[in-house]
C-alpha positions as CSV (number, residue, x, y, z in Angstrom):
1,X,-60.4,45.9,17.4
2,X,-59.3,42.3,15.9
3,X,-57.7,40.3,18.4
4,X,-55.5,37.7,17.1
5,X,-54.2,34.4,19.2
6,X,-50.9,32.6,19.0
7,X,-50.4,28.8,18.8
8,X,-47.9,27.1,19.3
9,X,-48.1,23.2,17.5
10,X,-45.7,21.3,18.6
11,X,-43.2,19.6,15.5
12,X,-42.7,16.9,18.1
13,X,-44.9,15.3,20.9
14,X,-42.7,15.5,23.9
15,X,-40.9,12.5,24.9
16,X,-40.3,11.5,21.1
17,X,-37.2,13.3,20.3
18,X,-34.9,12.1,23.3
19,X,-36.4,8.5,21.6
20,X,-35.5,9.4,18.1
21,X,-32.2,10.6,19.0
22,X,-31.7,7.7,21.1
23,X,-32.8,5.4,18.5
24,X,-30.4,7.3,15.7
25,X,-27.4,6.6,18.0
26,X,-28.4,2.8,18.2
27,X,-28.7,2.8,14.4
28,X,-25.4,4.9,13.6
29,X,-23.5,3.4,16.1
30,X,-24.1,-0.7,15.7
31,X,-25.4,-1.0,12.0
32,X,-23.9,1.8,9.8
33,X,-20.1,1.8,8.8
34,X,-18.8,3.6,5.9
35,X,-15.9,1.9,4.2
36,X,-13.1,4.6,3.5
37,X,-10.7,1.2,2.8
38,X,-10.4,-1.8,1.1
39,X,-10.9,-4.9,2.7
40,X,-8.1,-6.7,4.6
41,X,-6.6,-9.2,2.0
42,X,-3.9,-11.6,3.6
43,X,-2.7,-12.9,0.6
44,X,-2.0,-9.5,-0.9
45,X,0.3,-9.1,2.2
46,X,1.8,-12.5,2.3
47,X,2.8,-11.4,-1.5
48,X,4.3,-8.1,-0.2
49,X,6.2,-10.2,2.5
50,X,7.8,-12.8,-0.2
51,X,8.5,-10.1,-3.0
52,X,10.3,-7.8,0.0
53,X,12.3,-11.0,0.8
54,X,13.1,-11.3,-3.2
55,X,14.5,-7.7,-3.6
56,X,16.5,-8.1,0.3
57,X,17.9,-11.5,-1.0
58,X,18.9,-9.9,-4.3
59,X,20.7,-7.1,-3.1
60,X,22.5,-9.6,0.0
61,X,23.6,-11.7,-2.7
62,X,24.8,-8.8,-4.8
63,X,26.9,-7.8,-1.9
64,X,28.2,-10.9,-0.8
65,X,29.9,-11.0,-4.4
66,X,33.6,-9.6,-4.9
67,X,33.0,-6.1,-6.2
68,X,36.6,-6.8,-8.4
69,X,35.2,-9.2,-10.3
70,X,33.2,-7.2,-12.7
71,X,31.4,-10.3,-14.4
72,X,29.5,-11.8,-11.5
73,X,28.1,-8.2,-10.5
74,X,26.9,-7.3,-14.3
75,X,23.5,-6.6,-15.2
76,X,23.5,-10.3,-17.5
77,X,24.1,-12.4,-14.6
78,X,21.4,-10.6,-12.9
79,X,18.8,-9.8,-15.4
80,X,16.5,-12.9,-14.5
81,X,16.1,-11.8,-10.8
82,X,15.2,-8.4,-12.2
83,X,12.8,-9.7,-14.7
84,X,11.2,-12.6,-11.8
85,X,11.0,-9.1,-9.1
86,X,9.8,-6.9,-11.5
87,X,7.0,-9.6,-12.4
88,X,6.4,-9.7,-8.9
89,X,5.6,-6.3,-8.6
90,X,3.6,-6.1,-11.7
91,X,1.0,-8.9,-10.2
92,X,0.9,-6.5,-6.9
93,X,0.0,-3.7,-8.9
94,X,-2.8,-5.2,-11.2
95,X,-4.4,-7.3,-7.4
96,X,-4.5,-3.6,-5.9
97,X,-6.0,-1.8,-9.2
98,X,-8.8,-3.8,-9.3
99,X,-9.3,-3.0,-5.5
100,X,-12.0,0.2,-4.8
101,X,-11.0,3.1,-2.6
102,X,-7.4,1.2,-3.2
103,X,-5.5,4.5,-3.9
104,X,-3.1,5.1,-1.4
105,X,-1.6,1.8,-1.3
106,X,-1.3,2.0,-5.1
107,X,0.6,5.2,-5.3
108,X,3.2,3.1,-2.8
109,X,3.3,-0.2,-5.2
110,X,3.4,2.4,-8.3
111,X,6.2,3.6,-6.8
112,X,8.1,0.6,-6.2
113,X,7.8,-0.7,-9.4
114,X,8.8,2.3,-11.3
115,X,11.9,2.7,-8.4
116,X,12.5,-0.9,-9.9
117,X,12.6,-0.5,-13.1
118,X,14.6,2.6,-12.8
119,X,17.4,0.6,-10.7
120,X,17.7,-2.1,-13.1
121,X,18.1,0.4,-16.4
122,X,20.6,2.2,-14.2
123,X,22.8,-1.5,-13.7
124,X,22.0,-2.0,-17.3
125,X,23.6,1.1,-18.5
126,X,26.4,0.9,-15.5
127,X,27.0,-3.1,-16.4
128,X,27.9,-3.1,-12.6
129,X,27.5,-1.5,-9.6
130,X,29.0,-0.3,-6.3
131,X,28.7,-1.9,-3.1
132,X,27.3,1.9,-1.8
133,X,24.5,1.9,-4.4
134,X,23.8,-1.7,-3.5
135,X,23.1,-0.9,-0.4
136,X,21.3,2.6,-0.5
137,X,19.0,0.6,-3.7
138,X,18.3,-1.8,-0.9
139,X,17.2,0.7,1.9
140,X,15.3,2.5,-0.6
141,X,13.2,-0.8,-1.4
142,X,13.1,-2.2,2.2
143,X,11.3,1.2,3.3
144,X,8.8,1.4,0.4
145,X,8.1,-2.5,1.1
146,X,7.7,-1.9,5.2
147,X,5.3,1.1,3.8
148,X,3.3,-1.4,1.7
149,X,2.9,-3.4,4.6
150,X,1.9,-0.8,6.6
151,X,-1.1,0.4,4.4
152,X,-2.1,-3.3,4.2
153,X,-1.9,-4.2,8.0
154,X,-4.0,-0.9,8.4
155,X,-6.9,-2.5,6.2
156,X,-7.3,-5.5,9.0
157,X,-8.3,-3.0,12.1
Protein backbone atom coordinates (compact mmCIF):
# COMPACT_ATOMS: atom_id res chain seq x y z
CA UNK A 1 0.00 0.00 0.00
CA UNK A 2 1.44 3.58 -1.16
CA UNK A 3 0.70 6.15 1.23
CA UNK A 4 0.81 9.51 -0.18
CA UNK A 5 1.07 12.96 2.04
CA UNK A 6 -0.47 16.34 1.43
CA UNK A 7 1.43 19.74 1.69
CA UNK A 8 0.24 22.58 1.95
CA UNK A 9 2.98 25.61 0.70
CA UNK A 10 1.87 28.56 1.60
CA UNK A 11 1.66 31.37 -1.66
CA UNK A 12 2.19 33.83 1.11
CA UNK A 13 4.17 33.93 4.52
CA UNK A 14 1.56 35.08 6.96
CA UNK A 15 1.56 38.59 8.00
CA UNK A 16 2.62 39.71 4.33
CA UNK A 17 -0.67 39.99 2.63
CA UNK A 18 -2.55 42.39 5.23
CA UNK A 19 1.11 44.41 4.45
CA UNK A 20 0.70 44.19 0.69
CA UNK A 21 -2.75 45.17 0.71
CA UNK A 22 -2.01 47.77 3.09
CA UNK A 23 0.71 49.00 1.11
CA UNK A 24 -1.58 48.85 -2.36
CA UNK A 25 -4.09 51.14 -0.66
CA UNK A 26 -1.18 53.63 0.27
CA UNK A 27 -0.04 53.48 -3.32
CA UNK A 28 -3.59 53.73 -5.08
CA UNK A 29 -4.91 56.04 -2.79
CA UNK A 30 -1.98 59.05 -2.51
CA UNK A 31 0.06 58.47 -5.78
CA UNK A 32 -2.15 57.13 -8.58
CA UNK A 33 -4.90 59.30 -10.39
CA UNK A 34 -6.25 58.57 -13.68
CA UNK A 35 -7.16 61.62 -15.64
CA UNK A 36 -10.67 61.06 -17.31
CA UNK A 37 -10.50 65.17 -17.96
CA UNK A 38 -8.59 67.82 -19.24
CA UNK A 39 -6.89 70.03 -17.17
CA UNK A 40 -8.60 73.14 -15.65
CA UNK A 41 -7.68 76.08 -18.09
CA UNK A 42 -8.87 79.55 -16.79
CA UNK A 43 -8.31 81.28 -19.80
CA UNK A 44 -10.44 78.94 -21.80
CA UNK A 45 -13.18 79.99 -19.36
CA UNK A 46 -12.48 83.58 -19.07
CA UNK A 47 -13.02 83.32 -23.07
CA UNK A 48 -16.38 81.46 -22.60
CA UNK A 49 -17.32 84.23 -20.11
CA UNK A 50 -16.52 87.30 -22.67
CA UNK A 51 -17.84 85.56 -25.93
CA UNK A 52 -21.33 84.68 -23.68
CA UNK A 53 -21.24 88.47 -22.84
CA UNK A 54 -20.78 89.12 -26.84
CA UNK A 55 -23.81 87.07 -27.98
CA UNK A 56 -26.06 88.57 -24.57
CA UNK A 57 -24.99 92.12 -25.65
CA UNK A 58 -25.90 91.39 -29.23
CA UNK A 59 -29.15 90.09 -28.86
CA UNK A 60 -29.89 93.24 -25.80
CA UNK A 61 -28.93 95.56 -28.39
CA UNK A 62 -31.04 93.92 -31.12
CA UNK A 63 -33.93 94.32 -28.85
CA UNK A 64 -33.52 97.60 -27.58
CA UNK A 65 -33.91 98.70 -31.43
CA UNK A 66 -37.52 99.63 -32.80
CA UNK A 67 -38.69 96.51 -34.47
CA UNK A 68 -40.61 99.16 -37.24
CA UNK A 69 -37.70 100.23 -38.49
CA UNK A 70 -36.63 97.41 -40.63
CA UNK A 71 -33.03 98.87 -41.52
CA UNK A 72 -31.39 99.05 -38.12
CA UNK A 73 -32.59 95.29 -37.31
CA UNK A 74 -31.23 93.83 -40.93
CA UNK A 75 -28.69 91.35 -41.16
CA UNK A 76 -26.04 94.34 -42.94
CA UNK A 77 -26.05 96.38 -39.99
CA UNK A 78 -25.32 93.38 -38.01
CA UNK A 79 -23.12 91.22 -40.04
CA UNK A 80 -19.80 92.35 -38.29
CA UNK A 81 -21.00 91.28 -34.73
CA UNK A 82 -21.88 88.00 -36.38
CA UNK A 83 -18.65 87.60 -38.17
CA UNK A 84 -16.45 89.02 -34.66
CA UNK A 85 -18.93 86.17 -32.47
CA UNK A 86 -18.66 83.61 -34.89
CA UNK A 87 -14.68 84.25 -34.82
CA UNK A 88 -15.03 83.97 -31.21
CA UNK A 89 -16.41 80.72 -31.24
CA UNK A 90 -14.13 79.35 -33.94
CA UNK A 91 -10.90 80.11 -31.57
CA UNK A 92 -12.96 78.16 -28.65
CA UNK A 93 -13.28 75.36 -30.83
CA UNK A 94 -9.77 74.92 -32.23
CA UNK A 95 -8.25 75.70 -27.96
CA UNK A 96 -10.59 72.68 -26.95
CA UNK A 97 -9.62 70.26 -30.10
CA UNK A 98 -6.28 70.31 -29.45
CA UNK A 99 -7.21 69.40 -25.72
CA UNK A 100 -7.08 65.26 -24.96
CA UNK A 101 -10.00 63.42 -23.37
CA UNK A 102 -11.72 67.06 -24.45
CA UNK A 103 -14.79 65.48 -25.99
CA UNK A 104 -17.62 66.40 -24.13
CA UNK A 105 -16.99 69.93 -23.85
CA UNK A 106 -16.43 69.92 -27.66
CA UNK A 107 -19.70 68.45 -28.64
CA UNK A 108 -21.22 71.68 -26.44
CA UNK A 109 -18.81 74.42 -28.32
CA UNK A 110 -19.63 72.36 -31.70
CA UNK A 111 -22.91 73.00 -31.02
CA UNK A 112 -22.87 76.55 -30.40
CA UNK A 113 -21.06 77.37 -33.29
CA UNK A 114 -23.09 75.59 -35.68
CA UNK A 115 -26.53 77.03 -33.57
CA UNK A 116 -24.55 80.37 -34.63
CA UNK A 117 -24.06 80.03 -37.84
CA UNK A 118 -27.49 78.68 -38.37
CA UNK A 119 -29.05 81.97 -36.63
CA UNK A 120 -27.20 84.28 -38.64
CA UNK A 121 -28.11 82.44 -42.23
CA UNK A 122 -31.61 82.49 -40.88
CA UNK A 123 -31.42 86.73 -40.31
CA UNK A 124 -29.60 86.69 -43.55
CA UNK A 125 -32.37 85.06 -45.48
CA UNK A 126 -35.13 86.85 -43.12
CA UNK A 127 -33.18 90.49 -43.56
CA UNK A 128 -34.80 90.99 -40.09
CA UNK A 129 -36.08 89.51 -37.25
CA UNK A 130 -38.79 89.47 -34.51
CA UNK A 131 -38.42 90.58 -31.20
CA UNK A 132 -39.73 86.66 -30.14
CA UNK A 133 -36.90 85.05 -32.11
CA UNK A 134 -34.57 87.59 -30.64
CA UNK A 135 -35.25 86.50 -27.59
CA UNK A 136 -35.70 82.61 -27.75
CA UNK A 137 -31.99 82.92 -30.11
CA UNK A 138 -30.73 84.47 -26.94
CA UNK A 139 -32.00 81.74 -24.35
CA UNK A 140 -30.93 79.18 -26.61
CA UNK A 141 -27.22 80.74 -26.57
CA UNK A 142 -27.22 81.81 -22.89
CA UNK A 143 -28.03 77.97 -21.92
CA UNK A 144 -25.40 76.35 -24.25
CA UNK A 145 -22.85 79.16 -22.89
CA UNK A 146 -23.86 78.41 -18.93
CA UNK A 147 -23.28 74.55 -20.21
CA UNK A 148 -19.86 75.42 -21.53
CA UNK A 149 -19.06 76.86 -18.29
CA UNK A 150 -20.23 74.14 -16.58
CA UNK A 151 -17.98 71.45 -18.22
CA UNK A 152 -15.11 73.85 -17.77
CA UNK A 153 -15.64 74.72 -13.90
CA UNK A 154 -15.96 70.80 -13.57
CA UNK A 155 -12.21 70.40 -14.88
CA UNK A 156 -10.89 72.67 -11.73
CA UNK A 157 -12.28 69.98 -8.87
Amino acid sequence: MVYTKTVKVPLFKPGLLPLGYLLSCILIFSQCRVHLLPEFDSSILEQIDQTAKRVDKFYLELLELDPANIHKRSYSSCSDSYIAIQSELNSLYIKNKIRPLNKNTLSIIEITRNLWIKYKTEHKQAQTLTNGIIELNRQSMEELFYTMRIAEKVKKQ
